[in-house]
Each structure stands twice: as structure tokens, then as C-alpha cells.
N, C-alpha and C positions, 0 to 999 in steps of 0.2 A: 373511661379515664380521660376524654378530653375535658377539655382546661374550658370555663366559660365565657365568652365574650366580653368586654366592656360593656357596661350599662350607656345608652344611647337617651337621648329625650323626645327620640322619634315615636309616634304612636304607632303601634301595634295594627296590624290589616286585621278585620273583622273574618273569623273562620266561615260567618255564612258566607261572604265573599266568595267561598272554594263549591259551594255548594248549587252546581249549576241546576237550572229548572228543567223537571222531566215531562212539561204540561203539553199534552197531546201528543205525546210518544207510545203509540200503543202495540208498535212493534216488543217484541221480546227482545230482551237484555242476554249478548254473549253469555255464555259463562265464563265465570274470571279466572284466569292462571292464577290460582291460589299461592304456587311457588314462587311467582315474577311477584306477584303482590307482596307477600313474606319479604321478599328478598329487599325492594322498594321502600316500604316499610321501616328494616332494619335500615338501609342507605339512612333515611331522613333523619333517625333518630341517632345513630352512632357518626354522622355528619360525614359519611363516605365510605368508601369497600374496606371489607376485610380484604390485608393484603400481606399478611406477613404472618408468619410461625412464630413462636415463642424467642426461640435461639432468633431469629433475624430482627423481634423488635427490642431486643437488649442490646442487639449488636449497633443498632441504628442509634439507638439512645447513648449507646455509651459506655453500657455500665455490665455487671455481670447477670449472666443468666438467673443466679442463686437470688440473687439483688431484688430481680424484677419480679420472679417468683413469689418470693417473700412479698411485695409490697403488692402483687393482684392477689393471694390468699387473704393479706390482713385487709383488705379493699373488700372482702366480703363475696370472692368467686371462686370457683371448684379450679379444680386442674386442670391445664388443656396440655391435651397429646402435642409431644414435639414436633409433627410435622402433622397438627391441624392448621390450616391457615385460622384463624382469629380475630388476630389486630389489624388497626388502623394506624393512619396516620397521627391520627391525634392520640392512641397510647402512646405512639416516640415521641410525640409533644409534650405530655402530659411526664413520661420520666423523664426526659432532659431537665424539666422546669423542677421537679423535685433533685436532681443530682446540681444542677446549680444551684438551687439555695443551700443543700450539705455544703457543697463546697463555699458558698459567700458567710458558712459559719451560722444563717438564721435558723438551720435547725441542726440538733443534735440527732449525731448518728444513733443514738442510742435511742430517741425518742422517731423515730423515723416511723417504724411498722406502725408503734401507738397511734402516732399521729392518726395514717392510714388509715388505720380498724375504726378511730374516731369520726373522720370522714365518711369510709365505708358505711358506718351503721348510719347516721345523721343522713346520710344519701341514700339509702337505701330505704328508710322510713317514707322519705317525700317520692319517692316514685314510685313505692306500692301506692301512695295516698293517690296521686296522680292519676298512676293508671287507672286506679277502679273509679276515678271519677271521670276518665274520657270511657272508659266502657259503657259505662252510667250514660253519657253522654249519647254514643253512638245507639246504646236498645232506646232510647228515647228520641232516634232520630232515625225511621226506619223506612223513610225515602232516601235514606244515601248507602251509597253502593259502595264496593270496599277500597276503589282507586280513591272517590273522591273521600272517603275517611281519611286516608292516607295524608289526600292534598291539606285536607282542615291539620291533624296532625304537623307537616310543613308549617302552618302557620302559626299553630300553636307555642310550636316550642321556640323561639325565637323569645316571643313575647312573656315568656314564660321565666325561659334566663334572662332576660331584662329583670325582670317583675324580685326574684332568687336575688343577682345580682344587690338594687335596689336593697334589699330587706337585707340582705347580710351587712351591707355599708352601713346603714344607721346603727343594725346593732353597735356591730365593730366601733362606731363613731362613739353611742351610749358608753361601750364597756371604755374606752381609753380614758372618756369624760371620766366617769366615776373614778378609774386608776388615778387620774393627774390631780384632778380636787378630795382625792381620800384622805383621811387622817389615818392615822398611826397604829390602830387600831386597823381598818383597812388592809393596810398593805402588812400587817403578820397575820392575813387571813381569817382574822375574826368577824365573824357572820352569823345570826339567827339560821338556824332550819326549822323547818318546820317538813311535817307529814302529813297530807287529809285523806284518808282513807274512806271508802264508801262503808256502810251499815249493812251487815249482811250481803255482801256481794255473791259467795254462793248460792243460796237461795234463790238469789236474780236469776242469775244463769241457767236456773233449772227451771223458773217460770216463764220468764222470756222470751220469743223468736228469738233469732239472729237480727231480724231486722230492729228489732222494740230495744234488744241489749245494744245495736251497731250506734241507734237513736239516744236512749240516755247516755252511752258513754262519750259520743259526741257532746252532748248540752252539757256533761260535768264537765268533759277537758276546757270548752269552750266556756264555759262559768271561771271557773276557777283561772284561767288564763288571763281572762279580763279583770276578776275580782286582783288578782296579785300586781297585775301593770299596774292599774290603779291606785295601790297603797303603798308603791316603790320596791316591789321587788320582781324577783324573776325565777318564771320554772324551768328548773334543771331538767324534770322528764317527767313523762305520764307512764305510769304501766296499770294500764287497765282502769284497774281499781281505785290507785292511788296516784297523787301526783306531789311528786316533792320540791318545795321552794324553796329559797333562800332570799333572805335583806339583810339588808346593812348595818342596822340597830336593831336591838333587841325592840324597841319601840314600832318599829315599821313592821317587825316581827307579828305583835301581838294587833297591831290592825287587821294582819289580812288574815290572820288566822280566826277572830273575833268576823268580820265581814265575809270569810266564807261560811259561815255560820249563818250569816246574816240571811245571806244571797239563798243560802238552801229552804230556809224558812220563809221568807215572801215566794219563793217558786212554787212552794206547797205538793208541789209533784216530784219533786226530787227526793231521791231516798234521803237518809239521815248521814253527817259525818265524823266520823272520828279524829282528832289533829293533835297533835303532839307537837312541842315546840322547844327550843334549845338552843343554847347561844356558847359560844366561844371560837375556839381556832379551826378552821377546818384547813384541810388540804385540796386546794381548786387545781384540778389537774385534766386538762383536753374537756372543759367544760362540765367535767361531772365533778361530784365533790366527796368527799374522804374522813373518816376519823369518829373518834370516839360521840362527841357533838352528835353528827349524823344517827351513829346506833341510840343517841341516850333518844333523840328526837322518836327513831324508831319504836323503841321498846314504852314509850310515854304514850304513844298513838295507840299500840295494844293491851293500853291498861286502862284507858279513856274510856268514858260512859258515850253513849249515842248523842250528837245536840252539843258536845262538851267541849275544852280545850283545855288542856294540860300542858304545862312547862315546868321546865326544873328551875335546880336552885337557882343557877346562872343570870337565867331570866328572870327569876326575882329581884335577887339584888340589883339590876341593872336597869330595874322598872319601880325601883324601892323609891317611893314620895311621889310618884308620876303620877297627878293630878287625873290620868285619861284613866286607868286603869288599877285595879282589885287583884292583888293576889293572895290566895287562902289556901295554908298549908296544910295537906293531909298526912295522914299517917303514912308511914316508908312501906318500899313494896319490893317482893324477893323480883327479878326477872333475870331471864338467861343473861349472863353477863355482868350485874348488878345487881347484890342480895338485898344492897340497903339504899334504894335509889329514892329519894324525897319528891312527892309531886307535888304542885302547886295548880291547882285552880286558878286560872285567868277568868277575869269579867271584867266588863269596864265598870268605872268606880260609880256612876251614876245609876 
């Protein structure tokens, strides 16, 4: 729960740096306090001792027991016994810093835990990713011993919430840009989605290592990630299989949905994908997004040929004369939710 640093423009110490030379050491290595280590370890990474129970860091921060409770479950953590010690200093940093913005009115109480859980999951993705890339790290570095992991770890994570820092500001800077120069259209929430689903994903799973399925589902999040920055929009989330986008026009829409297509086909080794697309009002709420739009996107993705992209009427009309792009209407189709849903074949007009 503590609060990140300021971003600095100081560079970053080199983790070999930590990694002293063991050359002509041919004595035997102590064995290492495993538990001093653990303990050291956790120090580096939660930025100082556990030193408080539940009851004493609500009471430190200010606010009630129930309060802080609430806001470390929606934070994405189990329950801790009343008289476990726990926290740090920086969870009473971390809820004061949330009980004063409740009270300067920037966030609503009602929206408090969402916030949290938003947080919680979004933090809690990047430091699985983390860890198992300094794991990665460490079996591939099998001349250091566990202090000096440790020390690299120290060095690491500095550089790291710089690095975090950095990238959340631009976004932040991106999304107010797009808010302040939006049209009207814009700001009642009107957005393209889209869905790009893989082509038989189960099948994969059942032919694939863990390691061959860990490798393509990296090259599609990372394809499709660059393919969508590129054509002006942005992924809201990957699960797995699929990844869903959203833009700004129905126009920027049908670029990245037509260029992931694209991108799958020059790779040649990429499975095949499915995409559905859809345009009007959605609801953008804690970054994820909401509404009818979203399912039509959905259920157009499970009705799409391999290689294909499908959009509705929305996206028709709002592509209707556009010089870049073909759209040809097929017959209506029953799906959960919508018995008489109209799809339209996207191609560019060339």
C-alpha cells in the first residue's frame, strides 16, 4: 500500500553493480539464514518493518477499523488476524493519503473500494509480471547468492517506480489531452469497440507447452498492443485469448481492426483472428468500459469467420461514403441477447 516516489531524472545504478566477483574464492559459502534473508528481502520490498496490527494502523491513519478493512480486501488481500503485526509505515501513509482526498471531495465515498479493487487488480497484474521476470532473472544468474539477489532487488525497484511513475504520467497527460480537444461526441462517451479473439484457442492449449502457449500469448498481446497505438487507439485489457480496444471514431475503429488482420498475416505464424467491432455510447468507468456497444462488439466477434471483421449497423453508417473502407451487409443473425442483430463485413474499399 505504499504511495510511489516522484519520478527523478536521475539514472538508475546498474543491478550488476550489486553483484560482487567471487573469482578465486574457493573456500565454501556459509549457508544462508534463509529467515534473516526472507525477512531482508521483504524490508527492501515493502520499504521497512512490519510494525503495527490491523486495529493500530487504522488508528494511526485516522479512520475506522471497518474503513481500512474494506479498502486492503478491495486492494486484492486476504484477512489479517487482529493481533498479526502486518503493516508498515507506509500503509498509514498510504490511507491517510486516501482519507484526505475523501475529504478534499476528489474522490467519492461511494466510489472509494471500486477505485481500490481497480488499483488492486492493475497492481497486482504488474507484479506477478515482475516477479516472474526477476525469477527468470535470478535461475539465469546462477553465480549470485541469495544476499546479493536481494542487493540487485534494492536496486531494482527504485528504478523500476521511476520507470511505473514515468509511464503512468504520459498516459495521464495522453488521456486529459484527448478529454480537453474532444468533441461532443467524445465527452457523451461515444467510442468504437472492438474484440480480437484468437482462432481456436482451445485446441492450442491442449497442443502447446506452457512455455510455446506463455510465448504466443506474449507475441499477440505485444502485436496487438503496438498494432492499436499505432492506429489511435487503446487496450482496455487482455484475457488470454482476447484483447479488447477501443477509439475514438468509428474510422480509427476499422483501421486497427483491418491492421490486426493485417499484422496476423505478414507473421505467418500466428494463429488466425476473429474481431468484431461496434460503435456508440459506452460507459468508461475506473478504466474498464461498459454497455450494450461492448456486448454487440462481443457477440459480432462470435459470429465472425477466421481472417474476418465484422461490425454493426453503427459502424456502417458512420463509415457510410468513407473513401478508406467497404462495408457489405449480410443476412441478420439470432445471438444471446439479440435475435435480429445485422452484421456488416468490413474491408477496405480498395
Amino acid at each position: 500500500m505504499a504511495c510511489p516516489p516522484s519520478a527523478t531524472p536521475s539514472t538508475p545504478p546498474s543491478p550488476s553493480a550489486a553483484v560482487p566477483s567471487n573469482a578465486g574464492d574457493d573456500e565454501p559459502a556459509p549457508a544462508p539464514d534463509l529467515a534473516a534473508l526472507q525477512a531482508e528481502f521483504e524490508r527492501t520490498l515493502l520499504g521497512g518493518e512490519r510494525k503495527f496490527t490491523r486495529i493500530q494502523v487504522s488508528e494511526r491513519a485516522g479512520i475506522s477499523s471497518a474503513r481500512a478493512e474494506r479498502m486492503w480486501h478491495a486492494l486484492g488481500f486476504a484477512t489479517v488476524p487482529d493481533d498479526e503485526i502486518a503493516f508498515t509505515d507506509g500503509d498509514v501513509e498510504a490511507l491517510r493519503l486516501v482519507a484526505a482526498l475523501e475529504d478534499d471531495d476528489f474522490i467519492d465515498p461511494a466510489m472509494e473500494s471500486s477505485l481500490a479493487r481497480k488499483l488492486g487488480q492493475t497492481q497486482s497484474r504488474l507484479a506477478s509480471w515482475q516477479s516472474a521476470m526477476f525469477l527468470e532473472f535470478l535461475a539465469g544468474s546462477s553465480k549470485l547468492s541469495a544476499d546479493e539477489a536481494i542487493e540487485v532487488a534494492g536496486l531494482l525497484l527504485p528504478a523500476m517506480e521511476r520507470l511505473q511513475n514515468y509511464v503512468w504520467r504520459r498516459h495521464l497527460a495522453a488521456a486529459a489531452g484527448r478529454a480537453v480537444a474532444g468533441s461532443d461526441e467524445l465527452a457523451r462517451g461515444i467510442r468504437a469497440v472492438g474484440f480480437a479473439d484468437i482462432v481456436s484457442y482451445t485446441r492450442l492449449t491442449r497442443r502447446l507447452t506452457e512455455t510455446e502457449l506463455g510465448q504466443l500469448i506474449e507475441r499477440f498481446e505485444g502485436m496487438a498492443a503496438d498494432v492499436v497505438a499505432l492506429n489511435g487507439g487503446r487496450v482496455i485489457k487482455s484475457i488470454g485469448d482476447e484483447v479488447l480496444f477501443v477509439t475514438d471514431t468509428a474510422a480509427q475503429g476499422a483501421a486497427v481492426a483491418l491492421a490486426l488482420q493485417d499484422a496476423v498475416r505478414t507473421a505467418g505464424d500466428l494463429p488466425e483472428l476473429r474481431i468484431g467491432l461496434a460503435y456508440g455510447s459506452i460507459l468508461i468507468r475506473l478504466g474498464d468500459v461498459y454497455g450494450e456497444v461492448v456486448n454487440i462488439a462481443a457477440r459480432l466477434t462470435s459470429e465472425c469467420k477466421p481472417g474476418r471483421v465484422l461490425a454493426d449497423r453503427e459502424v456502417a453508417a458512420a463509415l457510410d461514403g468513407h473513401e478508406a473502407y467497404h462495408l457489405h451487409r449480410l443476412r441478420r443473425v439470432s445471438v444471446r441477447g439479440y435475435r435480429h442483430l445485422v452484421p456488416y463485413a468490413l474491408q477496405r474499399a480498395d
